[in-house]
VEXDREN-2710 file (C-alpha; in Angstrom, 1 decimal):
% VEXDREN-2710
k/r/px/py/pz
1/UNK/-14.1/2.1/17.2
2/UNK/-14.5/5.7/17.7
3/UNK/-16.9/6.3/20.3
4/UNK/-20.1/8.8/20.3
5/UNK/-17.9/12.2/21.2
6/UNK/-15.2/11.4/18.4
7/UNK/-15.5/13.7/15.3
8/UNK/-14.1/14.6/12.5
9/UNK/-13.3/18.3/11.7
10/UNK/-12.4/19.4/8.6
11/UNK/-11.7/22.8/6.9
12/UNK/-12.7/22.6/2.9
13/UNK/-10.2/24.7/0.8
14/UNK/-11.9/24.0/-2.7
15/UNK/-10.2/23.2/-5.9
16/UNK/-10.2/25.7/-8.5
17/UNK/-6.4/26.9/-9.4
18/UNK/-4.3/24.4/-11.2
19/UNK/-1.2/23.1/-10.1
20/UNK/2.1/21.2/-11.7
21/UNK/1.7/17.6/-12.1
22/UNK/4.4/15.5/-10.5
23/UNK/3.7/12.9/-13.2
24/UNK/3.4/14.4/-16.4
25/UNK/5.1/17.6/-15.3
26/UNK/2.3/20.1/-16.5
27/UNK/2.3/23.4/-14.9
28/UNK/-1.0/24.0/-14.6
29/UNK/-2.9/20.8/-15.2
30/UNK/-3.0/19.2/-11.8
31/UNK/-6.6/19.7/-10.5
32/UNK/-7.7/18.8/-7.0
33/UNK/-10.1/19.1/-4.4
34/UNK/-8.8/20.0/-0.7
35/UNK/-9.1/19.9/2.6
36/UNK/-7.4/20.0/5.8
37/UNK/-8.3/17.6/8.3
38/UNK/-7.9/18.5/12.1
39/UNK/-8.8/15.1/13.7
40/UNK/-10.2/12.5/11.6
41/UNK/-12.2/8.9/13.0
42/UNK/-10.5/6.0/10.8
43/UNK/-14.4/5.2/9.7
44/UNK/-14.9/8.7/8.3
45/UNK/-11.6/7.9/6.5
46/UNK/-12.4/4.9/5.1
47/UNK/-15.8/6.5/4.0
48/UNK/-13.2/9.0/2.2
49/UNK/-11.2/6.9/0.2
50/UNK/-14.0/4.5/-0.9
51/UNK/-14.8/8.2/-2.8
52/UNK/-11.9/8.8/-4.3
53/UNK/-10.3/11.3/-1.6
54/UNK/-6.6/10.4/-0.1
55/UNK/-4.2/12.0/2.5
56/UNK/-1.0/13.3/2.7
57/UNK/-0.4/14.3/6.5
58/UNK/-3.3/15.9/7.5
59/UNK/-4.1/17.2/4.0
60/UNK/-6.6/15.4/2.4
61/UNK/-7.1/15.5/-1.5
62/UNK/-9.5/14.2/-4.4
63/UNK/-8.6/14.9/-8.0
64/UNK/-11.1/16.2/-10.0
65/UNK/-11.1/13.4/-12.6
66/UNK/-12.7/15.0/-15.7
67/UNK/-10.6/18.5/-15.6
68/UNK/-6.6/17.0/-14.3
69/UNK/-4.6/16.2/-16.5
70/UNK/-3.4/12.8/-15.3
71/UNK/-6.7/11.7/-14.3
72/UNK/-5.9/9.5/-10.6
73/UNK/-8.1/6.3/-9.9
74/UNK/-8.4/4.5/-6.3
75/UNK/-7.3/1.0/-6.6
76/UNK/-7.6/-1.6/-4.1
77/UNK/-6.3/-5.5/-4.0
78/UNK/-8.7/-8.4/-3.0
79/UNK/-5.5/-10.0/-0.5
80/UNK/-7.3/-13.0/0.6
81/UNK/-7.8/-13.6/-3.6
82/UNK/-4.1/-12.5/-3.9
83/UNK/-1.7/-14.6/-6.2
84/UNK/1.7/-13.3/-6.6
85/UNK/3.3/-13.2/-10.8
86/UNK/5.9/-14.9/-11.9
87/UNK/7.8/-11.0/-11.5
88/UNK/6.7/-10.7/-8.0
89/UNK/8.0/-14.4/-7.1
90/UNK/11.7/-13.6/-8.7
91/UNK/11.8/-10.4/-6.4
92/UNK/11.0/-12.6/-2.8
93/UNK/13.8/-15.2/-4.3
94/UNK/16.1/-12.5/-4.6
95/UNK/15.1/-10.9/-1.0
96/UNK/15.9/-14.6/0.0
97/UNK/19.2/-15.1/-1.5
98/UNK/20.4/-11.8/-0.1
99/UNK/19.4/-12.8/3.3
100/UNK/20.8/-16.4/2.5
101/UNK/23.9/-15.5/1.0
102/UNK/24.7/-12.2/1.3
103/UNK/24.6/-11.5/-2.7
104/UNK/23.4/-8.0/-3.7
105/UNK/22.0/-7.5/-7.2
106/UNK/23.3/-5.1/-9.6
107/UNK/21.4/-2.1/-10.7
108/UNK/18.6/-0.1/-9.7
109/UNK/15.8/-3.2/-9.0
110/UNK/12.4/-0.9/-8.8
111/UNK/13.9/1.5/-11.1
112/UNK/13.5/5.7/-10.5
113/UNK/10.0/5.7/-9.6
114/UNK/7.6/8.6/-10.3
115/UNK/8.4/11.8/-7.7
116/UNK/7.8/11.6/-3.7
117/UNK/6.7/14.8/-3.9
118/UNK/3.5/15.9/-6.7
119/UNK/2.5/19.8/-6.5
120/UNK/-1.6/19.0/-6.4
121/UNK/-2.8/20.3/-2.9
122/UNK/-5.3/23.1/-2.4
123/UNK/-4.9/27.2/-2.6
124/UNK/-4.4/27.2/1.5
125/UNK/-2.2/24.4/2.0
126/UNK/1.0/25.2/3.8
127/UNK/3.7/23.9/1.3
128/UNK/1.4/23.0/-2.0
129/UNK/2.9/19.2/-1.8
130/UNK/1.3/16.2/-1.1
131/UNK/3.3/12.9/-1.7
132/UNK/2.9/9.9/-4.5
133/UNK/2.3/6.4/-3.3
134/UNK/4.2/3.6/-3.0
135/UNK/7.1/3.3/-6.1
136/UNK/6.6/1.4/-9.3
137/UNK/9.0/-1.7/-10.0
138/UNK/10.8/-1.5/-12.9
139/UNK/9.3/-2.0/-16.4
140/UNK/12.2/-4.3/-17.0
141/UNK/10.2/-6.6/-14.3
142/UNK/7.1/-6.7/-16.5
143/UNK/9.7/-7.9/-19.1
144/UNK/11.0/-10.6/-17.3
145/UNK/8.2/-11.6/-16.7
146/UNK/7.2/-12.1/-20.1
147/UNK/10.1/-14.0/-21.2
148/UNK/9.9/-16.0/-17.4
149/UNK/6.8/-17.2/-19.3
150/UNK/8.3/-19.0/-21.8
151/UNK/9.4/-22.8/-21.8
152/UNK/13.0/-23.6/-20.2
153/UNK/15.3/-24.8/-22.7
154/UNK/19.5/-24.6/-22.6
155/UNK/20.2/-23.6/-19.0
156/UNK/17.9/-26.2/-17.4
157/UNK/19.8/-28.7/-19.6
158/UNK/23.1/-27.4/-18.5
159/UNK/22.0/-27.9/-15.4
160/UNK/20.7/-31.6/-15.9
161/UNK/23.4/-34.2/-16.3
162/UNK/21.7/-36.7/-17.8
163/UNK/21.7/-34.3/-21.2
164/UNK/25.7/-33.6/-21.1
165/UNK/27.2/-35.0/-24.5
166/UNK/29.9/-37.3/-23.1
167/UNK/29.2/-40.8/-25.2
168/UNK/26.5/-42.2/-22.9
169/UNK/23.1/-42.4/-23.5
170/UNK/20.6/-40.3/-20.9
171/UNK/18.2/-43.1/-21.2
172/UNK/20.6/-45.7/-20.0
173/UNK/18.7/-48.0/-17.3
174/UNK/20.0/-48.2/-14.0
175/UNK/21.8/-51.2/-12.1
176/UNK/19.3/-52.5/-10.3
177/UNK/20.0/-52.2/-6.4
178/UNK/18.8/-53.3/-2.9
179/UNK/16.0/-50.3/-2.5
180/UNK/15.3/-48.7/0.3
181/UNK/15.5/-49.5/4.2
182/UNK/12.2/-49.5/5.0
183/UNK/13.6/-49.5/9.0
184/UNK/14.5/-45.7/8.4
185/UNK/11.9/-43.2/7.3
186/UNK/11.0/-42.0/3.7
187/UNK/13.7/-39.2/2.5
188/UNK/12.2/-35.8/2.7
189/UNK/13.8/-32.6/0.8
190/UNK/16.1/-30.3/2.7
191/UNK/13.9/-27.2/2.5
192/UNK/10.7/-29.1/4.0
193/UNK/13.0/-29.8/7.1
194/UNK/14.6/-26.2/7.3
195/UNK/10.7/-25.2/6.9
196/UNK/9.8/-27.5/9.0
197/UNK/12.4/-26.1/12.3
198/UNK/11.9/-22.7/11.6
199/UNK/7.8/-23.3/12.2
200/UNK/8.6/-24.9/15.3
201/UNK/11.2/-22.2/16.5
202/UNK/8.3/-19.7/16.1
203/UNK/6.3/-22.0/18.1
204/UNK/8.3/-22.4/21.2
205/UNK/8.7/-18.4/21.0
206/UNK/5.5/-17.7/21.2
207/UNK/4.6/-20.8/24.3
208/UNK/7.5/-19.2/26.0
209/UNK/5.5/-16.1/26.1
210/UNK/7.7/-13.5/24.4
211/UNK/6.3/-10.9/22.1
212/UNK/8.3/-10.7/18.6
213/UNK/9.2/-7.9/16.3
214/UNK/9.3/-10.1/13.4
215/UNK/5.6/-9.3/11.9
216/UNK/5.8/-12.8/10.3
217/UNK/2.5/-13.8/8.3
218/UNK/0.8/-16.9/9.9
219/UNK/2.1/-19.3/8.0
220/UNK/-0.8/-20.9/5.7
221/UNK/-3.1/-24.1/6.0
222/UNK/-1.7/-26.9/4.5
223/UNK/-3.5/-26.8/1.0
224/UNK/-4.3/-29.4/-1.5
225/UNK/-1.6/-30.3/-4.2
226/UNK/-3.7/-28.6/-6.7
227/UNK/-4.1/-25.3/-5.0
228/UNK/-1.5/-22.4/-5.8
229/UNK/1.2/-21.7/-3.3
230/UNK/-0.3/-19.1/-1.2
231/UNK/1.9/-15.8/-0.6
232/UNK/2.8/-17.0/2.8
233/UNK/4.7/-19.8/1.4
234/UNK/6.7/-17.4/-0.7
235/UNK/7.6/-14.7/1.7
236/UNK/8.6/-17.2/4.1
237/UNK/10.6/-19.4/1.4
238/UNK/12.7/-21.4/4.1
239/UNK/16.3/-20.0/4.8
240/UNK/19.6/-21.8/5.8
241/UNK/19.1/-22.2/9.9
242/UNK/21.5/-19.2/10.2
243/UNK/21.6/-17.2/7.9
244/UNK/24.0/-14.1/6.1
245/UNK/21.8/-11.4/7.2
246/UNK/18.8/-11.4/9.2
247/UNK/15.6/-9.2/8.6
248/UNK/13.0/-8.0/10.9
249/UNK/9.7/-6.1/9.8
250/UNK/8.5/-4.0/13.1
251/UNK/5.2/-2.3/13.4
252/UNK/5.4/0.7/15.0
253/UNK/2.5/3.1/15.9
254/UNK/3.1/6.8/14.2
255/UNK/0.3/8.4/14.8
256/UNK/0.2/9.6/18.0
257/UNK/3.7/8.4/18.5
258/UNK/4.5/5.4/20.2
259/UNK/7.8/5.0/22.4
260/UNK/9.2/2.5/19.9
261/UNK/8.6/5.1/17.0
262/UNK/10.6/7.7/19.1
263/UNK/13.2/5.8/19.4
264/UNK/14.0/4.8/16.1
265/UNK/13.0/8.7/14.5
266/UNK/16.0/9.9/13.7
267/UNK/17.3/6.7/12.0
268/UNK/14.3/6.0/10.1
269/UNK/14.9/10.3/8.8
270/UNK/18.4/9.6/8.2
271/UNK/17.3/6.4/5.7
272/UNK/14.2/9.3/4.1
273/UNK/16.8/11.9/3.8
274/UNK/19.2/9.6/1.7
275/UNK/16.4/8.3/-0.5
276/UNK/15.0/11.5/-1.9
277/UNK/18.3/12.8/-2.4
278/UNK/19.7/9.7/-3.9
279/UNK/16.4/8.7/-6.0
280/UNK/14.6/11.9/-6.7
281/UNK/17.8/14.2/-6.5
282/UNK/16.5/16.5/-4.1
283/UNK/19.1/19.0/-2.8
284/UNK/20.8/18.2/0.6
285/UNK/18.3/20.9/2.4
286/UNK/15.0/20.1/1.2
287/UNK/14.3/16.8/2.4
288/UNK/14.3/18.4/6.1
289/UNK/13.0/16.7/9.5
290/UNK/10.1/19.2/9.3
291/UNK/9.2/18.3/6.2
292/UNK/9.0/14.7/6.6
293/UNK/7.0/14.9/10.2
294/UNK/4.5/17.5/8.3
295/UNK/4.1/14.6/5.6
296/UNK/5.0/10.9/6.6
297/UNK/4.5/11.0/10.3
298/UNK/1.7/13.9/10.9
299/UNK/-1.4/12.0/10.7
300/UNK/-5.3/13.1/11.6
301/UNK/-6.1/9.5/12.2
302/UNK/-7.3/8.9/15.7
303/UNK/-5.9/5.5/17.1
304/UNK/-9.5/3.7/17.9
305/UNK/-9.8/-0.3/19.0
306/UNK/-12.9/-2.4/18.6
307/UNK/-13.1/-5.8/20.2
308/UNK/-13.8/-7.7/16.7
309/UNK/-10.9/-5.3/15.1
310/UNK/-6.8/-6.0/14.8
311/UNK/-5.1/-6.2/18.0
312/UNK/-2.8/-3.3/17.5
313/UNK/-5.5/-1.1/16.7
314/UNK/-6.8/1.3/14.3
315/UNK/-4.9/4.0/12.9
316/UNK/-1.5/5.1/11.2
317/UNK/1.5/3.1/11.4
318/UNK/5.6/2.4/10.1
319/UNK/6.5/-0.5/8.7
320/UNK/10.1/-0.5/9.5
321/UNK/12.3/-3.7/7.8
322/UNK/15.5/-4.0/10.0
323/UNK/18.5/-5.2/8.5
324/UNK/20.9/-7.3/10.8
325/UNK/20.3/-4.8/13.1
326/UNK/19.5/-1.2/11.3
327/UNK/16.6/0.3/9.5
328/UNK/16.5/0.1/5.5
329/UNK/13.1/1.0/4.5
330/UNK/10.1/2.0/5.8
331/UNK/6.8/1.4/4.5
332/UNK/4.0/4.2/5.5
333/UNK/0.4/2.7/6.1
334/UNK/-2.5/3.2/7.5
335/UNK/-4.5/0.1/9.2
336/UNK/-8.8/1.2/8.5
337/UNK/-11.9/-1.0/9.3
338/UNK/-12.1/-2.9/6.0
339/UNK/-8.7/-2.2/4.9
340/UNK/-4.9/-1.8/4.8
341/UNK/-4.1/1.5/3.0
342/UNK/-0.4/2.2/1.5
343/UNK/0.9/5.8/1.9
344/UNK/4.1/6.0/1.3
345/UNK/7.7/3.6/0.9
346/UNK/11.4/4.7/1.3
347/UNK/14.5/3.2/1.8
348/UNK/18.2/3.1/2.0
349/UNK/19.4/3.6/-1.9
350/UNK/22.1/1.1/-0.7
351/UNK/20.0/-1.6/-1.1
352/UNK/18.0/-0.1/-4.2
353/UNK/18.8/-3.5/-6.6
354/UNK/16.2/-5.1/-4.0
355/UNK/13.5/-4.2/-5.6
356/UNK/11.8/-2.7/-2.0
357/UNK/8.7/-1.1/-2.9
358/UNK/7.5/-4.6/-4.5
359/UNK/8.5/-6.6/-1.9
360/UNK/7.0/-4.3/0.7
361/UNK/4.1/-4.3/-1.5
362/UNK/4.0/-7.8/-1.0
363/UNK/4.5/-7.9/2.6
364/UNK/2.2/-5.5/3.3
365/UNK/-0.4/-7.5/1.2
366/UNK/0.3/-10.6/3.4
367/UNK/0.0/-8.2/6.8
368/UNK/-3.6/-7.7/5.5
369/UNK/-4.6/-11.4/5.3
370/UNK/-2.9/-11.7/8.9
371/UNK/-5.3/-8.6/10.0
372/UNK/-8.3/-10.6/8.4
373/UNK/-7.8/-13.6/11.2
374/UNK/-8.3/-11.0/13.9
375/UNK/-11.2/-8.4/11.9
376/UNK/-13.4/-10.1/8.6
377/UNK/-14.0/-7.4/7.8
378/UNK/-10.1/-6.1/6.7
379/UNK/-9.7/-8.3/3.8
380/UNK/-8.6/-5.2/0.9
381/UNK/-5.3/-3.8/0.1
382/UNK/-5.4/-0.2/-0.9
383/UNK/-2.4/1.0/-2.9
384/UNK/-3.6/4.4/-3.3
385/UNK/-3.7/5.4/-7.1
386/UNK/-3.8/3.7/-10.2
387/UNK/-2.7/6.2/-13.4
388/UNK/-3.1/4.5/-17.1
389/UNK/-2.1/7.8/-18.3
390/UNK/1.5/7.1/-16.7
391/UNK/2.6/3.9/-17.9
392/UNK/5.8/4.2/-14.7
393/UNK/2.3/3.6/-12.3
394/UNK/0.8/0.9/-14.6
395/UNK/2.3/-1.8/-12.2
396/UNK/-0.1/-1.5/-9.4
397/UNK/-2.7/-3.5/-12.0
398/UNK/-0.3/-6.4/-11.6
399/UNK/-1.4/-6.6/-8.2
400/UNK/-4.4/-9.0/-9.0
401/UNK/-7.5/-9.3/-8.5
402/UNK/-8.0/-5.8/-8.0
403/UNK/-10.9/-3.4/-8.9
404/UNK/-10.6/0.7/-9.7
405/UNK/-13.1/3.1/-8.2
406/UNK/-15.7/4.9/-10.6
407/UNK/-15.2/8.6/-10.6
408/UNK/-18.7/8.8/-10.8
409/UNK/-20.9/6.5/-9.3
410/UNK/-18.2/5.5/-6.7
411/UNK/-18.9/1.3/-7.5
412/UNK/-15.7/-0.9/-7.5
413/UNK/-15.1/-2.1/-11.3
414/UNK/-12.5/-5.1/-12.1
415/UNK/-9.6/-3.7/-13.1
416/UNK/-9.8/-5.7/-16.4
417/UNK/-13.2/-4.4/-17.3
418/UNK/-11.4/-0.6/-16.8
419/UNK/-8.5/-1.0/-19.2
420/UNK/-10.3/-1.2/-22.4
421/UNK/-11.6/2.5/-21.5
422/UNK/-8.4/3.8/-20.2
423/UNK/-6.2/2.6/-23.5
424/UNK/-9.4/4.9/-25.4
425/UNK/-9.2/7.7/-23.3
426/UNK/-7.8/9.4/-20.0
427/UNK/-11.0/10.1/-18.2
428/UNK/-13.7/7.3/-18.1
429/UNK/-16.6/6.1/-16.4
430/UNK/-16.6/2.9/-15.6
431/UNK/-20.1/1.9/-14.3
432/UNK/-21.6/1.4/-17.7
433/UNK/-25.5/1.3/-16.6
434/UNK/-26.1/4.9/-18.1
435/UNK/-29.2/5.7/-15.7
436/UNK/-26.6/4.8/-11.8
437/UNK/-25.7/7.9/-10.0
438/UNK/-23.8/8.5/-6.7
439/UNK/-26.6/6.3/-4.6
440/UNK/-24.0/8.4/-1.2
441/UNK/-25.2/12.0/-2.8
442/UNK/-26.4/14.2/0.0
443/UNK/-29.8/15.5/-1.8
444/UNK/-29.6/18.4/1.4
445/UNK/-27.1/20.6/1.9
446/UNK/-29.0/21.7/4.9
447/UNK/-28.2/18.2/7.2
448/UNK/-24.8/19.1/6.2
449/UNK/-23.1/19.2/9.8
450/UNK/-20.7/22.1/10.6
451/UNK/-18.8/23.4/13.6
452/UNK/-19.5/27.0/14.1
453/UNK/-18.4/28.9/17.0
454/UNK/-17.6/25.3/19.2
455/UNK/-20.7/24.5/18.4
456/UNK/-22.1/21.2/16.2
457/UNK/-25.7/22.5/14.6
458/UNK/-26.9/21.5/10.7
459/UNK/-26.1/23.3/7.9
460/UNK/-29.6/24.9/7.8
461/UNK/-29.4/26.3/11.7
462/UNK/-26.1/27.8/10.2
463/UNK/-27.3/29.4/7.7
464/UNK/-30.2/31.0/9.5
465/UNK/-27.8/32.3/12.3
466/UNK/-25.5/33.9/9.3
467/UNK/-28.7/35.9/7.7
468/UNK/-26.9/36.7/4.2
469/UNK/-23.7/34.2/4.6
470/UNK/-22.5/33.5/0.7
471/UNK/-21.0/30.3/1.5
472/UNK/-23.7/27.9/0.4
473/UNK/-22.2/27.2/-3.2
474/UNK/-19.1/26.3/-1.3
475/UNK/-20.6/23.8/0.7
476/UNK/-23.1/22.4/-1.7
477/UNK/-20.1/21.3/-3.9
478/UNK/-18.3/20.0/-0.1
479/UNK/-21.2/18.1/0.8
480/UNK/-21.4/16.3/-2.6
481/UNK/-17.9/15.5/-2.9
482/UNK/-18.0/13.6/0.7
483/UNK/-21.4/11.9/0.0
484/UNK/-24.4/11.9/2.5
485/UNK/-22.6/9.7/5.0
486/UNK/-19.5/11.9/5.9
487/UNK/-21.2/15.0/5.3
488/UNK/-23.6/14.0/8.2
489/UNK/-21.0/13.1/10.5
490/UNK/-17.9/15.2/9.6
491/UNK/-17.7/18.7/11.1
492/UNK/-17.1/21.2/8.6
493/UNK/-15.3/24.5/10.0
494/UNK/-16.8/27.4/9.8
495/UNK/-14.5/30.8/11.5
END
């Protein structure tokens, strides 16, 4: 981790004007509280989010939950706990028979999801933006998935030949025959063997000592008939040994750059470009290469190691999935010490019927089980915001078991627990012990640190060197809305 002269320095803009909504489309009902963040230690950031705050760049955000108008919850997945739906499997068997056979769905897969860009940052914010998280599948998913849910009836007895009409009877006994050759060995299904060679492929890769750009999840333990299929399984459902199209997942360090992001920068904003004009309809000149630095590649996140963490580090990263050769989506994250936190997912609108912000969803659940070999400690999948009042961002509750954050005692609630409130009004409190508070409140303001004039000193020294300063409502409300934890170890700016 970050070691004893790493800080984080932050400049509080406050949260008082109203700004349009990128959900519900309200001029003025989009309330948040800002900040900019200069350099930021992943710990201080993961302190952040497990209060309800969130980045965008460098910008970092919390909505004020009673006064917005589409009140904005933190949501994070248990991944080791993690069981895909019946919705989510359909979408990896249709990743698999694209790759296998080459067949592209019709239609738009994830359907429009909500806009990339919401208008909720603070008064001093360069362009007033900040962007939405990863896209929403398609409600027509959640319907499929209901009617996947009932019992098969005509097409699995088209398919079965004993139930064709043609004069005999299905139950007819068979002629009784010699058995089997117990001198050969016991048949086995095709896709065990295909599963069965691709494992030991990856095997004699990795003896032979070369280092792979397929971020593959370690395949799972062999687990009891009983037991579920774990994700693994499913992402790695076994494919012909050559298939159609081959796809590669590459993790590549953003933030500061890394020589394999440089490389690929101007294909992975080619692939952006065409996404927001293709699915939000943004004009050919907004969706420019400053634009996209400033918010998908512009991080405060310092890059930090710790012996018991991942091996690639702390910090923020692309996900780029490489298609036979060329990037079609990337999926924004940041890796934190208990967590993997989803920013942001675009992709080629080409391959739009692919449904790629759930199946990136998906991998990137699986990437966090793979982290929790290497770091305990990482075992949550944060995907940013869950918003009842939208029911196009409902579908991050289908990633289960999860639990929502409460606005105002900052304890994780199951998600199941949360609904009933939600469905009775837009703002609640979830935490239903009415005598818990913020247990994280800094009781005072005066340990507050701040960096005045290059110098670190407590909020109190501050305040005595600027006899008169008028600032101390401002940073009353700063201190409470980072807790005692951050506001004891972040800098504040003062000019």
């Amino acid at each position: 981790m970050a070691g004893n002269n790493s800080y984080t320095i932050v400049e509080y803009f406050g949260g008082d004007d109203g700004y349009r909504c990128g959900y519900c489309k309200n001029e003025k009902g989009n309330f948040s509280h800002g900040m900019w963040s200069h350099t930021m230690t992943v710990q201080d950031y993961q302190d952040l989010i497990d209060r309800g705050w969130r980045r965008s760049g460098k910008y970092v955000y919390k909505p004020i939950m009673n006064k917005t108008c589409c009140p904005q919850y933190t949501i994070r997945c248990h991944a080791l706990n993690f069981q895909p739906s019946r919705s989510h499997k359909k979408i990896l068997k249709k990743i698999s028979k694209f790759l296998s056979k080459g067949e592209l769905p019709t239609g738009q897969g994830d359907g429009e999801p909500m806009d990339s860009m919401c208008e909720e940052a603070g008064p001093r914010e360069p362009t007033k933006v900040c962007l939405s998280e990863v896209e929403c599948p398609a409600i027509t998913e959640i319907q499929k998935e209901v009617a996947d849910s009932k019992p098969a009836d005509s097409e699995t007895s088209r398919k079965d030949p004993a139930s064709v009409s043609d004069g005999r009877s299905a139950a007819t006994t068979p002629k009784p025959g010699i058995g089997a050759d117990p001198s050969r060995p016991p048949c086995r299904k095709a896709k065990d063997l295909r599963k069965e060679r691709r494992l030991q492929k990856e095997q004699m890769r990795q003896q032979a000592g070369g280092v792979s750009s397929l971020v593959t999840p370690t395949p799972a333990t062999p687990t009891q008939t009983n037991q579920p299929k774990p994700l693994e399984d499913f992402i790695s459902e076994l494919l012909p040994d050559s298939p159609l199209h081959r796809l590669e997942v590459r993790l590549v360090r953003s933030s500061p750059p890394s020589p394999q992001f440089k490389a690929s920068f101007d294909a992975s904003y080619q692939v952006y470009k065409l996404y927001q004009m293709a699915i939000h309809k943004d004009p050919p000149d907004k969706p420019s290469e400053s634009q996209f630095r400033r918010f998908l590649c512009d991080s405060p996140l310092e890059a930090e190691s710790s012996p018991d963490g991942p091996e690639m580090g702390y910090g923020s990263f692309h996900q780029q999935y490489w298609l036979d050769g060329r990037i079609v989506a990337v999926g924004v994250i940041d890796i934190l010490p208990t967590c993997v936190s989803s920013v942001y997912l675009y992709y080629h609108p080409d391959f739009a019927s692919l449904s790629l912000g759930s199946y990136s969803a998906l991998r990137e659940i699986a990437f966090t089980r793979q982290l929790q070999k290497q770091s305990s400690k990482l075992s949550y999948y944060y995907l940013g915001f869950y918003i009842h009042s939208c029911p196009k961002m409902r579908y991050k509750g289908q990633y289960q078991p999860s639990d929502l954050l409460c606005p105002e005692t900052y304890v994780w609630v199951p998600i199941e627990r949360c609904i009933p409130h939600l469905e009775s009004a837009r703002y609640a409190r979830f935490n239903q012990d009415p005598d818990a508070g913020d247990a994280r409140v800094l009781k005072d303001v005066g340990r507050a640190l701040v960096l005045y004039r290059r110098t670190v000193m407590p909020y109190a020294a501050y305040s005595r060197k600027r006899k008169g300063s008028s600032d101390e409502t401002e940073v009353e409300q700063y201190a409470g809305l980072v807790g005692q934890v951050c506001a004891e170890r972040i800098l504040l700016y003062r000019a």
